[in-house]
C-alpha positions, 0 to 999 in steps of 0.5 A: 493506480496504474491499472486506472491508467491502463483501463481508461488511456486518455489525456484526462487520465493521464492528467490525473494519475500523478495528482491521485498518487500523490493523494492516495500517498498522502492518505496511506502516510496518515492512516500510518500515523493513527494507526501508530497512535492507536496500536502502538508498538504492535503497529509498528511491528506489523509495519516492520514486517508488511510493505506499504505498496509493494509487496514483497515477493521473494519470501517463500509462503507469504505470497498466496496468503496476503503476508501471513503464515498459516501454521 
C-alpha cells in the first residue's frame, strides 16, 4: 500500500490510501476466519508461526525463503 502511495503522489491517492488500509485489513481478517474453518488447528499453528503483514526479519534462515526452512 505504501508503495502505491510513493509511485502515484497525488491528493486522490493520498485520499485513498487509508480507505484500501482499511479494506485490505478487513479482507485479511476474513481470509483468517475461513482459513481457520477450513484448516483448523493446522491454520492456527501456521498462524502461530507466519506474521500477518510484517514479516519478521531477526530470525536467522527464514528471511530468503518466505518463512520456511529448507532442510
Amino acid at each position: 500500500m505504501v508503495g502505491f502511495l510513493l509511485q502515484w503522489p497525488t491528493i486522490l491517492t493520498l485520499a485513498m490510501f487509508p480507505v484500501l488500509t482499511v479494506m485490505y485489513v478487513r479482507l485479511a481478517r476474513t481470509e483468517e476466519r475461513d482459513g481457520k474453518a477450513e484448516f483448523g488447528d493446522a491454520y492456527t499453528r501456521y498462524a502461530a508461526d507466519v506474521p500477518g503483514f510484517i514479516p519478521k526479519l531477526s530470525e536467522s534462515g527464514t528471511e530468503s525463503t518466505g518463512g520456511y526452512r529448507h532442510g
